[in-house]
C-alpha positions in Angstrom: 0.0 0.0 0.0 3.0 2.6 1.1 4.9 1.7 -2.0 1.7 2.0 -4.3 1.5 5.3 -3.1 5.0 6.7 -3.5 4.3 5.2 -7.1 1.2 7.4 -7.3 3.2 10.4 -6.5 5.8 10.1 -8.2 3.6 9.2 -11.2 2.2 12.8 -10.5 4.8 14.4 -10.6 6.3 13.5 -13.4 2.8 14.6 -15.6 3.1 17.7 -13.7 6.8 18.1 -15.1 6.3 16.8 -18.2 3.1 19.7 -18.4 5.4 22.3 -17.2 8.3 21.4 -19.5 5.8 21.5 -22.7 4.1 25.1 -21.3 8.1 26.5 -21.4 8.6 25.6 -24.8 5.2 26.9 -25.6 6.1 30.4 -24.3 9.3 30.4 -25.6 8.4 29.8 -28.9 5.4 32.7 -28.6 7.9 35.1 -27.6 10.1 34.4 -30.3 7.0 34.3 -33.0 5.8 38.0 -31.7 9.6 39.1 -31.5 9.9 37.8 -35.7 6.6 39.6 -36.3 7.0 43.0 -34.0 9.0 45.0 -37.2 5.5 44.4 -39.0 3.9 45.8 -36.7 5.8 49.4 -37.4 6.1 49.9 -41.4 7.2 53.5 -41.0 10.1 52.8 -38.7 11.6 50.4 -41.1 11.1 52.5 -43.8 13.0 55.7 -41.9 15.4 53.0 -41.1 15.9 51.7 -44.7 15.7 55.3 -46.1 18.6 56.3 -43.5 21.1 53.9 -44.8 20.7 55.3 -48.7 24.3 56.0 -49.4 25.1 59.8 -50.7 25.1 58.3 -54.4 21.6 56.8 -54.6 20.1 60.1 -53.1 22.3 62.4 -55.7 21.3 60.1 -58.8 17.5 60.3 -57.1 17.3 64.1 -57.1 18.7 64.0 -60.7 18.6 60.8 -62.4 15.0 62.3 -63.6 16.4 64.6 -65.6 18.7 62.8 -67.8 17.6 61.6 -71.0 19.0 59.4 -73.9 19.8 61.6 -77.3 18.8 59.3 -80.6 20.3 60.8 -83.5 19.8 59.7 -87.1 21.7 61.1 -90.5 21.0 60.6 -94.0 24.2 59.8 -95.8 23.6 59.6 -99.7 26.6 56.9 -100.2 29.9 55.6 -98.6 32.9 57.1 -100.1 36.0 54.0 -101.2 39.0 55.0 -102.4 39.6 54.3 -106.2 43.1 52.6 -105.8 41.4 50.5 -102.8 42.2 46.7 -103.8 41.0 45.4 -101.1 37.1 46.3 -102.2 37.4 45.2 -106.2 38.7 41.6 -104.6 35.4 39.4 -105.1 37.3 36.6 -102.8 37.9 39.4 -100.2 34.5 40.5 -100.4 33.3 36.9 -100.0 35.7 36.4 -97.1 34.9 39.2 -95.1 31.3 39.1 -96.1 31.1 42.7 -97.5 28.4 43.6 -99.8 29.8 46.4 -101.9 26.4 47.3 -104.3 24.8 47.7 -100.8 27.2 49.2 -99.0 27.2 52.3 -101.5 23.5 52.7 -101.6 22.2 55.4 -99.7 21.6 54.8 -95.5 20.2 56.1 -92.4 23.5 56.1 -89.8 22.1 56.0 -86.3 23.7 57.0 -83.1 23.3 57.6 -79.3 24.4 60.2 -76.5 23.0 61.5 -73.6 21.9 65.0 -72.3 19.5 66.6 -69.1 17.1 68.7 -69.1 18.1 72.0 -66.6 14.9 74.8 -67.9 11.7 73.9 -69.2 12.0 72.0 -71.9 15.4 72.3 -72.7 18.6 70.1 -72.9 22.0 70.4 -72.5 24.2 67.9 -74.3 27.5 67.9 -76.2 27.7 69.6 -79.9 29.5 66.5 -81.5 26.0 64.6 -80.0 24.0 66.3 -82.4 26.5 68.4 -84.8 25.3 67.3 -88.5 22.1 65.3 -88.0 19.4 65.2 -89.9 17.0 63.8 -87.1 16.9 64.0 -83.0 14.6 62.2 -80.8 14.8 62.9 -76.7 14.3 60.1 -74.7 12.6 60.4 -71.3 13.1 58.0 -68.3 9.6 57.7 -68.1 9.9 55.9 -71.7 8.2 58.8 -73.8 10.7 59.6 -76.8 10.0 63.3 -78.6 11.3 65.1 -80.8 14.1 67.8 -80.3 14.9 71.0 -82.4 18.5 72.3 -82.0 18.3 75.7 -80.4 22.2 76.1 -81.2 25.6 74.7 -80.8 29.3 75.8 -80.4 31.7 73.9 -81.8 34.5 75.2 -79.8 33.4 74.5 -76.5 31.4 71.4 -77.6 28.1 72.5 -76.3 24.6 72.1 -77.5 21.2 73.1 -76.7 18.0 71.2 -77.6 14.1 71.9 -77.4 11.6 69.3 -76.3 8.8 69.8 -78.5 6.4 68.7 -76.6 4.0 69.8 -73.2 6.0 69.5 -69.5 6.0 69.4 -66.7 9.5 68.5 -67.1 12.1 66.7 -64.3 14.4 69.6 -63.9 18.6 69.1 -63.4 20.1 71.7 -60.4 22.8 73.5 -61.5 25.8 73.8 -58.8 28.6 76.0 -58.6 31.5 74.2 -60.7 34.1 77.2 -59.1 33.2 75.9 -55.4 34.8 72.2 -56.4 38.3 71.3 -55.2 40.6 68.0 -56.2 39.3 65.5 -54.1 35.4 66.1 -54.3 33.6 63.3 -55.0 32.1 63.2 -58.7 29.6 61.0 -60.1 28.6 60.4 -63.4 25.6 59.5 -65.0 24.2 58.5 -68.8 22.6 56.7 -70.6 25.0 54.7 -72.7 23.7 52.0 -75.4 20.3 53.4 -74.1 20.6 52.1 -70.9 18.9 54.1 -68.3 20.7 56.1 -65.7 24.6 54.2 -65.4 26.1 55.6 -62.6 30.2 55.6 -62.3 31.8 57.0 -59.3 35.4 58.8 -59.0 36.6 61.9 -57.3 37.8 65.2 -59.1 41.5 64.6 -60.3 42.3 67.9 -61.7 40.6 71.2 -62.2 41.0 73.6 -65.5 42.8 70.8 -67.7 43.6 72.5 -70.8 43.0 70.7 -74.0 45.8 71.2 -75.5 47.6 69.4 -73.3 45.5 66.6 -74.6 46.3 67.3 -77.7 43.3 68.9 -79.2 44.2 72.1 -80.7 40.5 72.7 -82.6 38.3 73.7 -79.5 38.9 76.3 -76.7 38.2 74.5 -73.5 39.6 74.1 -69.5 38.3 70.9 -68.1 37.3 69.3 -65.1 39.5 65.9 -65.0 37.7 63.4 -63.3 38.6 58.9 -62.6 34.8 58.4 -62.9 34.3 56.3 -65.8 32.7 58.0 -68.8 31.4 55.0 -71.3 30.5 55.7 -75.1 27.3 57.1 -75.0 28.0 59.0 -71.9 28.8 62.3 -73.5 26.3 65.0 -73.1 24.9 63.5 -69.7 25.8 65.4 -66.2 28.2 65.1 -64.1 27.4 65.5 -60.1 29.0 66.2 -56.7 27.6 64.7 -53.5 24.9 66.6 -53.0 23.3 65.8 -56.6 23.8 69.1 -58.2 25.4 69.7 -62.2 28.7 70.5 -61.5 29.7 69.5 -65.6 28.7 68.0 -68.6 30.6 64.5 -69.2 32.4 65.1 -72.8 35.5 62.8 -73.5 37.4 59.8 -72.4 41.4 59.2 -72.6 41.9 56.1 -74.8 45.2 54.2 -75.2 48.0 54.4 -72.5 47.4 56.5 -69.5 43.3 55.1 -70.2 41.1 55.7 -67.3 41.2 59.6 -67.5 37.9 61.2 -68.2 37.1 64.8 -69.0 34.1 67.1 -68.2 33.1 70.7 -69.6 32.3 72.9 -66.2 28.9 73.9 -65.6 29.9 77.2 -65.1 31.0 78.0 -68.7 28.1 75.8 -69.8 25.8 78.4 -68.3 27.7 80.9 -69.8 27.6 79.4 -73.6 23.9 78.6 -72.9 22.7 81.8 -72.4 24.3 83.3 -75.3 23.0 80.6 -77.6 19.7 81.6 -76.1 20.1 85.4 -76.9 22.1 85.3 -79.4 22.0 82.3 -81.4 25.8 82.5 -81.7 28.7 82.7 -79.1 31.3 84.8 -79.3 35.2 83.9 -78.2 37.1 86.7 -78.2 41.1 85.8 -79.3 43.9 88.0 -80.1 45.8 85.1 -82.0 48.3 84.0 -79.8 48.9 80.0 -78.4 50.8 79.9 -74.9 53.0 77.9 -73.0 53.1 77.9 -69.4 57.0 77.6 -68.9 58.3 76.5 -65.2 61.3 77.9 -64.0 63.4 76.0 -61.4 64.9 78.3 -59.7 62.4 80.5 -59.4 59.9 77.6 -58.6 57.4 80.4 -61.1 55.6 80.3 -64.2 56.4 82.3 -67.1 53.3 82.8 -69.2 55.3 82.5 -73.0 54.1 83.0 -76.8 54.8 80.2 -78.8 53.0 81.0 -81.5 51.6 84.1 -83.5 48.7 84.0 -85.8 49.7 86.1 -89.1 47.4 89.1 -89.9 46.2 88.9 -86.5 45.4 91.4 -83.4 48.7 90.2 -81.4 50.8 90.3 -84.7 49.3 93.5 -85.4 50.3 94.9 -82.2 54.0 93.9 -82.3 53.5 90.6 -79.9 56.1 88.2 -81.0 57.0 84.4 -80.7 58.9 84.2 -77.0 57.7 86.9 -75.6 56.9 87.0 -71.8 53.2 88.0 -70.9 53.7 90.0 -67.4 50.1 91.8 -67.3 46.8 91.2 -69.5 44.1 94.5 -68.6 45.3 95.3 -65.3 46.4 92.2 -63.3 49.2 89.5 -63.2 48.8 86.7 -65.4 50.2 83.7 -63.6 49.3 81.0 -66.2 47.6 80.5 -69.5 44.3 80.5 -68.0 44.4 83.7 -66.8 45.5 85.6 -70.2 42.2 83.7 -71.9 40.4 84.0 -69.3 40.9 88.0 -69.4 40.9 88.3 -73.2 37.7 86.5 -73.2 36.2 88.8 -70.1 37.5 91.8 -71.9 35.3 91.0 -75.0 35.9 92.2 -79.1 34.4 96.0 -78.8 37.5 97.5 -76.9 41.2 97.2 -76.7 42.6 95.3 -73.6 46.4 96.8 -72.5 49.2 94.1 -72.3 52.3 93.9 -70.8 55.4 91.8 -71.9 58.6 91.2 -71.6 60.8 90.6 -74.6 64.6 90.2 -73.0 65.3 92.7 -70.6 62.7 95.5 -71.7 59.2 95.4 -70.4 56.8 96.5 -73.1 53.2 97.8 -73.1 51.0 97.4 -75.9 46.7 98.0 -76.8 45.4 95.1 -78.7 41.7 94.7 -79.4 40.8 91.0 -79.9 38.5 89.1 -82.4 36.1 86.3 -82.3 37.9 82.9 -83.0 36.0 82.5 -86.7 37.4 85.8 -88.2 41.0 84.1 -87.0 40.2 80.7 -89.2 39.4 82.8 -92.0 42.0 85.0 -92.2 
């Protein structure tokens, strides 16, 4: 009887356990379902949370990405031109070989091609002149998918800058144009096109050099200081905007370094974009005033200075007219100290064609002062 008891008891106490066991795990795994559940329960927290951790490039390409559109371009070319002597293309086996079809090939075509651009005033779209420069056709391409037709307002060849005219109703996503004097080497830079058509690439980099003069690219046919930036500018880049950190225009993405020292790309500064714009807007034309002289900025060692130098004199022009000769040292242009090239053309330019700008030089040991009223850059190239 005793031990049929302590069996009892024990047999109760082991259900009561065994309950108590079973209610633990019960909890434990309630607290863990409403702990899985509880973010649920507070959408706007996660989205504040999510939104929080946007790095700076998403929300720069956000406030502009809008904005940038795809340029379709389309020229009628009546035939392909072959030289006579050309062997190669009278060879049926190398026309076989390389498939060409030369009856076809000479017929008259449609040559398509792509860029990009942005929008920065209602309705209108700044993009690169070689973009658009000869074509017969241009269709703007919105994010939103629409593609409408753009008139060319006016271009400029020498700084590579073109405007274009939606023709069509708004309201338009609108680019915001920074301050490309504020940026310093080291800035962050971000890129954006639409290359191949693809919307909105991004490329980041940082600002490598500021006021890179073409010529030291070897370009010698426009009249351009660029911004020099490591963010990658693909084919069908050009024309699109360049950003800083905060999302704003700070240049218009126009060429890339090929072959050794790749990797280099180049950008027109939103500054002088502004400035080109408005007189295509006013004027229909821009003017570049010149006297006819190419510089070299010449370092002197000892001195640890720059010497501002002619090395070349346009004949028949202001600066020949004047007496300026090849070697001369530029001292003063108007009344400051030049310290490099940019300064002298960025004076001459200030100073304008409709009065004579005073120069100072240096020729040996005599200091010289001369009056020399500059030209615009088309009566140079047709003198």
């Amino acid at each position: 009887m005793f031990s049929k008891n302590i069996r009892e008891s024990k047999l109760k106490n082991y259900k009561f356990k065994k309950l108590f066991f079973s209610f633990g795990i019960t909890t434990v795994i309630l607290s863990q379902a409403r702990g899985i559940s509880q973010p649920l329960i507070y959408p706007k927290f996660n989205e504040l949370n999510q939104y929080s951790n946007k790095s700076f490039i998403t929300k720069a390409v956000e406030k502009t990405g809008s904005s940038v559109v795809t340029i379709e371009t389309q020229k009628y070319v009546q035939k392909r031109k072959y030289r006579k002597d050309s062997q190669l293309f009278l060879d049926p086996y190398f026309e076989r070989f390389f498939g060409l079809n030369l009856p076809d090939s000479n017929q008259p075509r449609i040559e398509q091609s792509q860029g990009s651009g942005f929008i920065f005033a209602d309705g209108l779209v700044m993009t690169n002149a070689h973009v658009v420069n000869g074509m017969d056709k241009v269709v703007v391409g919105l994010t939103n998918g629409k593609k409408l037709q753009g008139k060319l307002i006016g271009q400029d060849l020498f700084t590579d800058l073109a405007l274009l005219k939606i023709e069509g109703k708004g309201p338009w996503p609108i680019a915001k144009l920074g301050d490309s004097s504020k940026i310093k080497v080291g800035d962050w830079a971000i890129a954006v096109g639409n290359p191949f058509g693809l919307e909105n690439t991004v490329t980041l980099g940082i600002i490598s050099n500021l006021k890179r003069n073409v010529t030291q690219l070897g370009i010698y046919d426009k009249k351009l200081e660029l911004i020099q930036t490591d963010a990658a500018i693909n084919p069908g880049n050009s024309g699109g905007p360049l950003l800083n950190s905060n999302g704003e225009v700070i240049g218009i993405n126009t060429l890339i370094r090929s072959g050794p020292g790749a990797g280099l790309s180049f950008a027109i500064p939103i500054n002088k974009a502004k400035e080109i714009a408005a007189q295509l807007i006013n004027n229909g034309k821009v003017i570049h005033p010149m006297i006819g002289i190419s510089l070299i900025d010449e370092s002197n060692l000892k001195t640890n200075n720059i010497a501002v130098k002619v090395g070349y004199v346009v004949p028949n022009s202001p600066a020949e007219k004047s007496g300026i000769k090849v070697n001369d040292i530029l001292i003063k242009v108007g009344d400051k100290y030049v310290k490099n090239a940019s300064d002298v053309i960025s004076r001459i330019s200030n100073n304008g064609i409709n009065k004579k700008i005073n120069i100072l030089i240096k020729r040996g040991d005599k200091l010289i002062r001369l009056k020399v009223l500059p030209t615009d850059i088309t009566n140079l190239q047709n003198k």
